[in-house]
C-alpha positions, 0 to 999 in steps of 0.5 A, spaced: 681 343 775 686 348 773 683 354 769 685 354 762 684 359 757 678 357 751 681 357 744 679 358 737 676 353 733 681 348 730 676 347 724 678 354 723 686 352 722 686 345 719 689 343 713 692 350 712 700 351 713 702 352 720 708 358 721 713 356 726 718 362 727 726 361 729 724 364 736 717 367 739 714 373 738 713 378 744 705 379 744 699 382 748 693 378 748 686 378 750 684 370 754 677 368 756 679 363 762 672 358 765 674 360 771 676 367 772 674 371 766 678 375 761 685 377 762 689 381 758 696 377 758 704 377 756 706 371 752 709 369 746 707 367 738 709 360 737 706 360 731 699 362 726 695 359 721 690 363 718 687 368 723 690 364 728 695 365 733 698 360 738 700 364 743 704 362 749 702 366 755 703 367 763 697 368 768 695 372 773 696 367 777 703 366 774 702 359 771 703 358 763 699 356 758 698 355 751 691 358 747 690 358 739 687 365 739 684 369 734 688 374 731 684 380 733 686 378 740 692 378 740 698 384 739 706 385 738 708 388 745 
């Protein structure tokens, strides 16, 4: 089973306007993964709603992923 980052809730999010900018915004954000815990990762906001980010991110591992984060979590680099 491959490790994946625990997301915000969509509850959270529903019913508001999602944000898709032209192209991604270089962040830095923090993911809790099931398997191997928190990491501190570079990725990319492909949207928001509210207090959330969708963030496009790469693992330690190398593998990519995509997480909707609080947006406490998250950083521009």
């Amino acid at each position: 089973m491959r490790d994946h980052a625990e997301e915000a809730p969509e509850l959270a999010r529903r019913g508001g306007a999602i944000v898709r900018p032209p192209e991604g915004i270089p962040v830095r954000a923090w993911i809790t993964q099931r398997q191997s815990g928190e990491a501190r990762v570079d990725g990319e906001a492909v949207a928001w709603a509210g207090r959330q980010v969708h963030v496009r991110y790469v693992s330690r591992e190398g593998r990519e992923g995509w997480a909707w984060l609080w947006a406490d979590a998250v950083e521009r680099r």
